[in-house]
Backbone bond lengths (Angstrom), bond angles and torsions (degrees), N, CA, C in turn:
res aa  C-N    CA-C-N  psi(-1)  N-CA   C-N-CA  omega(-1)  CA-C   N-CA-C  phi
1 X - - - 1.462 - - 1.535 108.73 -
2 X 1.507 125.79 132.34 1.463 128.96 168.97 0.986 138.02 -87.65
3 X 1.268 133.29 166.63 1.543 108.08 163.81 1.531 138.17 -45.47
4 X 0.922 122.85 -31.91 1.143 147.38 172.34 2.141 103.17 -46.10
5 X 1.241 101.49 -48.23 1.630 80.66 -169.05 1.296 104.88 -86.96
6 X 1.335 127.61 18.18 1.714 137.90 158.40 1.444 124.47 -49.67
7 X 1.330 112.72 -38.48 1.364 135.41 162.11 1.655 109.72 -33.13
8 X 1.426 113.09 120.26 1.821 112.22 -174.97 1.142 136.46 57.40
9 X 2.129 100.10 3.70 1.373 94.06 167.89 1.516 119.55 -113.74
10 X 1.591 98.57 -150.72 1.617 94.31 163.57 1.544 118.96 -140.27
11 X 1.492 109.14 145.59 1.066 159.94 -161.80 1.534 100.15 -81.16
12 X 1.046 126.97 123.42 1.484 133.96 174.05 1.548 109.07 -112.21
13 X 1.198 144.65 116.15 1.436 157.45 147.87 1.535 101.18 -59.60
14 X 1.412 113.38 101.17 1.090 135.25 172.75 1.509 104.17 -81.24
15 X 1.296 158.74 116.89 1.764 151.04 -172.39 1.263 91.74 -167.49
16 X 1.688 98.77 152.61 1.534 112.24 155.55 1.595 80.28 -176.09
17 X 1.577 105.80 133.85 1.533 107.18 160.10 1.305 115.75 -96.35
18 X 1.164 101.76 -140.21 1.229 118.66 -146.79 2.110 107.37 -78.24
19 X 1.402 77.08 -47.86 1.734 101.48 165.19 0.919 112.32 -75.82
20 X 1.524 154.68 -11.67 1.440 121.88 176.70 1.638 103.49 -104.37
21 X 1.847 92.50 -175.64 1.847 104.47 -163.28 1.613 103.84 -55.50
22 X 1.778 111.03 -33.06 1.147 113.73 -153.12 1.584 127.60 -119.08
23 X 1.780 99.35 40.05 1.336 112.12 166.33 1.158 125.30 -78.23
24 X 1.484 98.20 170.37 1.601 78.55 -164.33 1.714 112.62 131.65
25 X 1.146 124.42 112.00 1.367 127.16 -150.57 2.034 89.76 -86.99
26 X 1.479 108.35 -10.23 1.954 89.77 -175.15 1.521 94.15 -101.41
27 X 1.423 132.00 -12.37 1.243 127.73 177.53 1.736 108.70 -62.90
28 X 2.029 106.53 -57.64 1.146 101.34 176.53 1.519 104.22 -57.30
29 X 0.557 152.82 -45.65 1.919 138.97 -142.70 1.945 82.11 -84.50
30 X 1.231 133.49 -22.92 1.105 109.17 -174.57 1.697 96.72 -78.98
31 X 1.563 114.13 -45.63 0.979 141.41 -161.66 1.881 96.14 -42.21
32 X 1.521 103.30 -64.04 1.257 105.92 168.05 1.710 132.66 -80.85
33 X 0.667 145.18 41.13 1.666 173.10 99.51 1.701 107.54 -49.48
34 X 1.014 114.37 -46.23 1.427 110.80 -172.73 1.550 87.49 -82.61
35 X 1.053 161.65 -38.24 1.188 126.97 169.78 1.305 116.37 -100.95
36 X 1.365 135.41 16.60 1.612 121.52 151.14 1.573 85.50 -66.71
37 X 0.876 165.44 -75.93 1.314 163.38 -76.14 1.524 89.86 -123.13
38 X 1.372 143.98 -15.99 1.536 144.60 -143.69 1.717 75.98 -133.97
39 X 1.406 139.23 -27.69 1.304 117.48 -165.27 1.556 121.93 95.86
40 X 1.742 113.46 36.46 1.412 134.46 167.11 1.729 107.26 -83.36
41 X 1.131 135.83 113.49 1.132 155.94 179.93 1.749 92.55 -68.52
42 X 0.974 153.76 -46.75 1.408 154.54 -115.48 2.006 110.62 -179.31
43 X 1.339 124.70 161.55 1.191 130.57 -177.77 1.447 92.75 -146.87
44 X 1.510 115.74 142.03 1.220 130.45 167.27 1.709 107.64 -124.18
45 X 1.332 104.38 120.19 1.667 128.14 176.39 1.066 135.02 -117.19
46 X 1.612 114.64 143.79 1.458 118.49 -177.49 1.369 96.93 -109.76
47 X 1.470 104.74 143.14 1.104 117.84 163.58 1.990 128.14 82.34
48 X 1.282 137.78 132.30 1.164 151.83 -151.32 1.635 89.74 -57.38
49 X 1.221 121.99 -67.96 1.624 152.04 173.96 1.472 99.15 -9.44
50 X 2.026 104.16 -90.94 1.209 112.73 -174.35 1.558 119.94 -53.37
51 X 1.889 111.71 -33.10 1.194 88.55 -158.00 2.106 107.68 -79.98
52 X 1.227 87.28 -7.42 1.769 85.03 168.78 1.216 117.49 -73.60
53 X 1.490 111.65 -34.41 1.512 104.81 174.71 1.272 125.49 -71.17
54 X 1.065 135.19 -53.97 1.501 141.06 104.26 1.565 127.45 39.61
55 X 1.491 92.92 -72.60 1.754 91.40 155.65 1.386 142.56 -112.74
56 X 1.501 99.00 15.79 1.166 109.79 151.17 1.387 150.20 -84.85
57 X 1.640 99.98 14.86 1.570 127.53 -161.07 1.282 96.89 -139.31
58 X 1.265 134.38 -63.26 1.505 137.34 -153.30 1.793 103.72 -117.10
59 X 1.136 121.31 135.19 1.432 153.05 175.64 1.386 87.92 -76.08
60 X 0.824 158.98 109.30 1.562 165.21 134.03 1.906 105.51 -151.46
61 X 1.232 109.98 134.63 1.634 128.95 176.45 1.982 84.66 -59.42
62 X 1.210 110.10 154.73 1.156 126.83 176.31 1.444 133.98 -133.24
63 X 1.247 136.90 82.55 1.379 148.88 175.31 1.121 110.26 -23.43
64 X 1.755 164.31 57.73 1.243 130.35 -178.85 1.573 119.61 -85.71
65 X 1.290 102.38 158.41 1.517 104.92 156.42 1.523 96.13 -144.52
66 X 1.722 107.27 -165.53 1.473 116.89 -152.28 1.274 91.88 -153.32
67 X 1.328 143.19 115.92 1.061 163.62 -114.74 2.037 105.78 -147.00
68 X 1.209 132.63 43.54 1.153 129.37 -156.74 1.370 90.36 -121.27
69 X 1.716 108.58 157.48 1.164 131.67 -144.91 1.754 94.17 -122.98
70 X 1.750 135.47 107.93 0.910 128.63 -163.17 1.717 94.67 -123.97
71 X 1.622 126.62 127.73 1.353 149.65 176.88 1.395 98.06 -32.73
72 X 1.637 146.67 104.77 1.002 159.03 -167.80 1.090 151.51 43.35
73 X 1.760 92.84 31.83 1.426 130.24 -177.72 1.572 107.21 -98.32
74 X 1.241 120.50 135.00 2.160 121.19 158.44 1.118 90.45 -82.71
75 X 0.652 161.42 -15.58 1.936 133.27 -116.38 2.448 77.97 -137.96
76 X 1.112 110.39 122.02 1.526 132.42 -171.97 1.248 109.32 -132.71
77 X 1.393 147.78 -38.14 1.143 143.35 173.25 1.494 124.00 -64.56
78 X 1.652 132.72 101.98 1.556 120.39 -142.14 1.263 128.38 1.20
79 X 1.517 99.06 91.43 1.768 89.41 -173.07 1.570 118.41 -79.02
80 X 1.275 112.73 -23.94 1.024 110.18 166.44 1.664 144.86 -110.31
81 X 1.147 133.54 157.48 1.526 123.15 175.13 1.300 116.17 -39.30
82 X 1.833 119.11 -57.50 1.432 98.77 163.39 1.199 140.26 -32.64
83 X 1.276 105.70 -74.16 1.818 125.73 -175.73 1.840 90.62 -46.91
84 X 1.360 136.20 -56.34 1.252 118.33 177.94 1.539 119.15 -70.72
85 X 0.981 130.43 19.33 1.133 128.44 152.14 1.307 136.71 -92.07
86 X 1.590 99.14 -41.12 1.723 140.19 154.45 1.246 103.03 -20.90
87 X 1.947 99.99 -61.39 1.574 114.72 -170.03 1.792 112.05 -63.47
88 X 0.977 115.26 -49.90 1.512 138.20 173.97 1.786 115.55 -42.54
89 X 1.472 92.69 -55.06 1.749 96.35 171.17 1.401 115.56 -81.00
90 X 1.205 134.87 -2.91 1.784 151.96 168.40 1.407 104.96 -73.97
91 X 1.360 120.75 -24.53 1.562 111.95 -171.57 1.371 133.21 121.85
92 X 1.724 108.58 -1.51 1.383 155.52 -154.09 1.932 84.11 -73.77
93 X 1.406 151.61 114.77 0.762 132.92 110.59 1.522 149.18 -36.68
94 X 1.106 112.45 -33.94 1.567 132.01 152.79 1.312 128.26 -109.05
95 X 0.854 142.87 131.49 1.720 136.10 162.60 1.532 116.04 -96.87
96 X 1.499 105.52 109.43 1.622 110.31 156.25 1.555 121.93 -74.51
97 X 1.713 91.92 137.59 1.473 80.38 171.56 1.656 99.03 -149.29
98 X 1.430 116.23 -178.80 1.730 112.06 -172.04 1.446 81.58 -83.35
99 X 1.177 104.36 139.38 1.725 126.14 153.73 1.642 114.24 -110.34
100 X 1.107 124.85 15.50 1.386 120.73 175.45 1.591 113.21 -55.31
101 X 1.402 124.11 -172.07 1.307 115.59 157.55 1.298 124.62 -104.36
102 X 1.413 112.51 50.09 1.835 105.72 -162.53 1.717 92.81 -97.70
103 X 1.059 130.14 -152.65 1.467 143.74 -168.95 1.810 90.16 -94.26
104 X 1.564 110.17 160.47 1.572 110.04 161.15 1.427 99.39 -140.52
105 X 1.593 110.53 144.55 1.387 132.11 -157.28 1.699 103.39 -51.58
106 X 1.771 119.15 -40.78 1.158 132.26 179.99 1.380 120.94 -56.63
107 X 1.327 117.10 -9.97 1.789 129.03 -152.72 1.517 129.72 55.23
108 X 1.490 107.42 3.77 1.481 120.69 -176.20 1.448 114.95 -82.68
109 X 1.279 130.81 126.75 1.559 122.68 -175.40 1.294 98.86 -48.92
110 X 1.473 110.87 -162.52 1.762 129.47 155.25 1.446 95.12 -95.42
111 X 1.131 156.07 32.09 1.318 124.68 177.17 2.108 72.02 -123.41
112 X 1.240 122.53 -57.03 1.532 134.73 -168.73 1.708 84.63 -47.37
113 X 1.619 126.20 -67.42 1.546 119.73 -176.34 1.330 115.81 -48.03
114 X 1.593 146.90 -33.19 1.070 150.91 161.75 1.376 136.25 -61.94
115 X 1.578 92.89 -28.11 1.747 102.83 167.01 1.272 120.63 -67.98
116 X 1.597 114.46 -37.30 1.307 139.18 -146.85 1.499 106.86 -85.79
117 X 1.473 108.44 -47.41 1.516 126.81 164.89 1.404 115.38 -59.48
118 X 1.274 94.95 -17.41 1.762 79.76 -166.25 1.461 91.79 -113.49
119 X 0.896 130.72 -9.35 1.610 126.46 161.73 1.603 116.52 -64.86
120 X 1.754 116.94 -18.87 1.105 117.90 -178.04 1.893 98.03 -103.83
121 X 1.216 121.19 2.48 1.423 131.64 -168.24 1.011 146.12 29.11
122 X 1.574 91.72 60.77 1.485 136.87 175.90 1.758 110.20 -93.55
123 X 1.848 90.18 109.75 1.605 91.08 -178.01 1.798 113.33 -70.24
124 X 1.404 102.68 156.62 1.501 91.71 -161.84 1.472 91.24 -129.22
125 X 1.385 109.31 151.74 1.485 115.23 179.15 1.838 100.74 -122.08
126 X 1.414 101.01 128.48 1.775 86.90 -170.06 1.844 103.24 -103.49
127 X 1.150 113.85 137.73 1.119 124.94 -171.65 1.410 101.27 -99.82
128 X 1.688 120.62 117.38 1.138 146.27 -171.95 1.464 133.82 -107.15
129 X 1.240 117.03 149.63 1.767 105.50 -175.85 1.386 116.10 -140.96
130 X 1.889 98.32 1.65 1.714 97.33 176.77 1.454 99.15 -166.85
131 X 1.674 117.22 136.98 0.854 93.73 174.30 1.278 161.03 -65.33
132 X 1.292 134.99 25.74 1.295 159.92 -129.70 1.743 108.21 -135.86
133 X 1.629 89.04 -30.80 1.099 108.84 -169.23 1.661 106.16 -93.34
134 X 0.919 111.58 -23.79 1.776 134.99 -165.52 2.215 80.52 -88.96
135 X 0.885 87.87 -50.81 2.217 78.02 -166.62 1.476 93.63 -63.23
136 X 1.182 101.16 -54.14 1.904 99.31 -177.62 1.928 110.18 -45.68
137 X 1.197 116.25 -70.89 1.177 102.09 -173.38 1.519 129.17 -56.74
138 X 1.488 116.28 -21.94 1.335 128.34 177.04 1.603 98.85 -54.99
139 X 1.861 116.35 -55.66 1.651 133.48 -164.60 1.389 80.20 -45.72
140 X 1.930 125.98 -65.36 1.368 114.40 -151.76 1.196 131.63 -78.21
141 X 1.787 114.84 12.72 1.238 135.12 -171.56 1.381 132.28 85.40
142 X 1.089 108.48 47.65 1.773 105.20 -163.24 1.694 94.96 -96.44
143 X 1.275 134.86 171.07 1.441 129.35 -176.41 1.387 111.00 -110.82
144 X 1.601 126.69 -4.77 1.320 130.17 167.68 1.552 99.99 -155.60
145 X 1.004 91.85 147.36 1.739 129.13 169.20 1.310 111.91 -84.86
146 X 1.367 145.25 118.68 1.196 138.46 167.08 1.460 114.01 -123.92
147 X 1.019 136.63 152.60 1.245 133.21 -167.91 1.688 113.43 -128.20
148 X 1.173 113.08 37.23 1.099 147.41 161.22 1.881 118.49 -47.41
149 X 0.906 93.21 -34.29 1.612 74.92 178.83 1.626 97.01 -131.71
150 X 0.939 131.21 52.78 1.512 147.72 130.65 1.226 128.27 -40.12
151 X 1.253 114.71 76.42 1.470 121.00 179.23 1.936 104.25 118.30
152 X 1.274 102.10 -24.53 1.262 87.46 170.16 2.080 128.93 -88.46
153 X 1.039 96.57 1.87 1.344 107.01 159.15 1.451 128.58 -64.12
154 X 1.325 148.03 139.65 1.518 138.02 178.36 1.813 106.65 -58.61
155 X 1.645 111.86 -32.37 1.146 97.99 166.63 1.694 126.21 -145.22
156 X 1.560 84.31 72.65 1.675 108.54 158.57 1.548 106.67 -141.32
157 X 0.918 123.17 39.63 1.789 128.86 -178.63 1.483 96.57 -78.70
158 X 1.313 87.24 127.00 1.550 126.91 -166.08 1.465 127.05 -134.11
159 X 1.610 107.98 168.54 1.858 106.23 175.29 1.714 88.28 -105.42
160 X 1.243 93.49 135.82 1.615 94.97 -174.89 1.594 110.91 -113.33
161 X 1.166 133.26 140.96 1.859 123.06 8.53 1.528 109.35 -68.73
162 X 1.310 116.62 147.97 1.411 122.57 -177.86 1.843 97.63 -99.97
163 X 1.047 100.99 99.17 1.712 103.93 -163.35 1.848 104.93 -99.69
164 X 1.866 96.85 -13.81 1.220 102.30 173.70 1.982 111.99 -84.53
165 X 0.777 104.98 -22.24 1.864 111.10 178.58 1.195 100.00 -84.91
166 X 1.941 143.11 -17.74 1.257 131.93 151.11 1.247 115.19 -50.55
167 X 1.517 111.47 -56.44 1.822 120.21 -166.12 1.536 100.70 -80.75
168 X 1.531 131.94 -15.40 1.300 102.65 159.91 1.648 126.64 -88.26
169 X 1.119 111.06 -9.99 1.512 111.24 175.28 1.430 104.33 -87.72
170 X 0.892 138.70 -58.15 1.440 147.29 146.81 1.764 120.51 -5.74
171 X 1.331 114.46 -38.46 1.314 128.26 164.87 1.816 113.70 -86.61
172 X 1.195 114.40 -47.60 1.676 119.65 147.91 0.994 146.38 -10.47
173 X 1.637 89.41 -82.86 1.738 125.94 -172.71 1.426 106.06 -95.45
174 X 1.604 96.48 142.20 1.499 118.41 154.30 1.056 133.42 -47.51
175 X 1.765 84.12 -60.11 1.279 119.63 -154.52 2.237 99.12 -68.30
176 X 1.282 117.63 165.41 1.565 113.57 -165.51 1.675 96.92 -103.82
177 X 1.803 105.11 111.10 1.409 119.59 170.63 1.422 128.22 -59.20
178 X 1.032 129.85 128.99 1.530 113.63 -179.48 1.495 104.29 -117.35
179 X 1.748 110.29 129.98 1.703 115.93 -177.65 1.704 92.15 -84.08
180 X 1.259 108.86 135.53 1.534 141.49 170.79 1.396 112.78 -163.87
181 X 1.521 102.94 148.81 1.566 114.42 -169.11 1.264 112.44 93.08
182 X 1.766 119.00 96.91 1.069 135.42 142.83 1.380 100.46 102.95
183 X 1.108 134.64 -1.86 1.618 136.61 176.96 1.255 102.60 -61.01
184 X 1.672 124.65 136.41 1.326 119.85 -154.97 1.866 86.69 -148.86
185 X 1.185 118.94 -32.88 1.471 125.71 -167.15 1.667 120.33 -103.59
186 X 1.068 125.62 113.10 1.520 89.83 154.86 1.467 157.95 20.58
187 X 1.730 84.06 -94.82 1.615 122.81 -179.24 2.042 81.42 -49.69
188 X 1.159 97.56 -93.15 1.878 97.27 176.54 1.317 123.59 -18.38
189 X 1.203 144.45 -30.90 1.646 157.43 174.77 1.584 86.42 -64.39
190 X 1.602 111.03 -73.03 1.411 116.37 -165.55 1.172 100.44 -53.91
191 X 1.512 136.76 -50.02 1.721 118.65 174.45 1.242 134.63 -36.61
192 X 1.718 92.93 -50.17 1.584 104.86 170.30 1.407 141.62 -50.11
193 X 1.661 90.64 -27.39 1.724 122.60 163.21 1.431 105.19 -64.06
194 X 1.110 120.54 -45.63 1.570 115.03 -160.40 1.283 105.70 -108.20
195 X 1.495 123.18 -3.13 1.610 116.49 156.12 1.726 108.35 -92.62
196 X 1.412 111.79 17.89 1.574 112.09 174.21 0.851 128.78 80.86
197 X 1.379 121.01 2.20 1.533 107.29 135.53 1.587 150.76 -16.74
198 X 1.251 130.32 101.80 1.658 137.94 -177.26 1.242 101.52 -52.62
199 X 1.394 123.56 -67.54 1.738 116.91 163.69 1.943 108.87 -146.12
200 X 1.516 97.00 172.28 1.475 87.79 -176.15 1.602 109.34 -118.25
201 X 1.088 113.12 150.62 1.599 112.10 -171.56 1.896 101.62 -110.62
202 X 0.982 86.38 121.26 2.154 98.11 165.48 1.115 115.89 -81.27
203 X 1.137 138.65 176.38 1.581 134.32 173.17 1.830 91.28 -162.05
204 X 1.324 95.90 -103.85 1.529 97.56 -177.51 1.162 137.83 -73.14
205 X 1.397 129.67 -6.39 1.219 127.12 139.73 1.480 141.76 -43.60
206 X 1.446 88.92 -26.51 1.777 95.16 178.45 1.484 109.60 -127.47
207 X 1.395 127.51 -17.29 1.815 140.81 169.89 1.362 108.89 -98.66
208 X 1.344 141.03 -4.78 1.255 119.06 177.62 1.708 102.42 -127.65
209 X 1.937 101.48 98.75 1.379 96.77 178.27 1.552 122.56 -72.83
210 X 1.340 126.85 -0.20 1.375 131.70 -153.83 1.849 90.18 -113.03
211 X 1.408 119.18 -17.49 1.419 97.67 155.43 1.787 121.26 -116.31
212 X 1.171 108.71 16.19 1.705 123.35 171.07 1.708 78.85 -81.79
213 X 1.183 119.42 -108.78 1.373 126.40 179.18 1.816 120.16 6.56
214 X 1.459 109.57 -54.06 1.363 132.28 164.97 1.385 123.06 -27.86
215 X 1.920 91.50 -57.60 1.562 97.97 -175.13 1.545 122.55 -87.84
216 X 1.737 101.48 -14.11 1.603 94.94 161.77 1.451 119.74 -82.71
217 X 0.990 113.87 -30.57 1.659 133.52 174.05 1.717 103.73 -31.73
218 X 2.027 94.84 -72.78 1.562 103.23 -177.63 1.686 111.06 -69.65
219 X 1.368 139.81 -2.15 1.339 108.26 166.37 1.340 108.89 -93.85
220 X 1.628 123.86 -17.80 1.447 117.56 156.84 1.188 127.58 -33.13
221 X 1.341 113.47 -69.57 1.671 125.58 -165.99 1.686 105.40 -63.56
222 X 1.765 97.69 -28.16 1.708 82.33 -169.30 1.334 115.25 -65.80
223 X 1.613 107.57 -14.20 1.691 108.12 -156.06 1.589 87.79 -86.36
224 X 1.928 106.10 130.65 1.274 115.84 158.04 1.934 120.43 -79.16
225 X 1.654 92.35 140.42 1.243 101.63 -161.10 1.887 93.64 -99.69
226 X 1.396 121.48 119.41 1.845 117.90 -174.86 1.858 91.73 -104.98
């Protein structure tokens, strides 16, 4: 399957670090199987590890990025050209990476990281947190817009899903937006569709059982028992 049949569907964020029950590069590959099997068009991955394991089991196009932690850097989502390349030779059909405007560990802008990738022709998905930031990376050529880090910036704090920063880039851009970040429902996926979204990616709503579990847990306990 290619990129191409990504279009109107959904995208599963396969993750678990280091801290949760379900790290672990054979969990994701189960993790992702269980939703080719549910009707995930696409897999989104962290790390060199999973995404080989990953595609060495399941027929699904694969999103990666690389999630590493650099000495006085914010910016964690492939911060650098390496590590997105890393991702690319692992099996990565796409490479995510932060497109914000903060500093990157390499000293290379995002417009210098986008040239560079795409000279090696590696499609790139730019991971966004405002819209301002979403027109800029489109100018520097990125092949998707994601709106993925919406609200996690110090200043894009938000009610999440931000379904309104889909439908304004989406009215904008050419280029094909993808809704991610904080989609928890359905009904919300289908919004994301109809504020123009190309496809929408899940993550913890459907991969993280220890906070699904969480939220039935906490309306239990709250209810007093007379």
């Amino acid at each position: 399957m290619t990129i191409n049949n990504l279009k109107h569907g959904l995208v599963v964020s396969c993750q678990a670090l280091s801290h949760e029950p379900l790290h672990g590069s054979q969990h994701m590959v189960a993790m992702a199987r269980a939703a080719q099997e549910g009707g995930a068009v696409g897999i989104r991955s962290n790390s060199p590890e999973d995404v080989r394991a990953i595609s060495s089991e399941i027929n699904l196009p694969i999103i990666g990025l690389w999630k590493k932690d650099y000495d006085g850097f914010d910016i964690y989502i492939t911060p650098t050209v390496e590590d997105a390349i890393a991702m690319y030779e692992a099996g990565a059909a796409i490479v995510a990476l932060d497109a914000t405007s903060r500093p990157r560990p390499d000293g290379r802008t995002l417009e210098e990281t986008i040239a560079e990738l795409k000279k090696c022709g590696i499609p790139i998905m730019a991971d966004i947190s405002t819209y301002e930031e979403g027109i800029d990376a489109a100018r520097f050529g990125a092949d998707y817009i994601s709106t993925t880090l919406s609200g996690y910036t110090p200043y894009s704090v938000t009610k999440l899903p931000n379904l309104e920063l889909v439908y304004r880039l989406s009215e904008t851009l050419t280029v094909p937006i993808v809704a991610e970040g904080g989609i928890s429902t359905p009904e919300e996926a289908r919004q994301a569709r109809e504020n123009g979204a190309h496809f929408v990616v899940v993550g913890s709503a459907i991969t993280r059982p220890q906070l699904i579990t969480a939220q039935f847990a906490n309306v239990l306990s709250a209810q007093r028992i007379f």
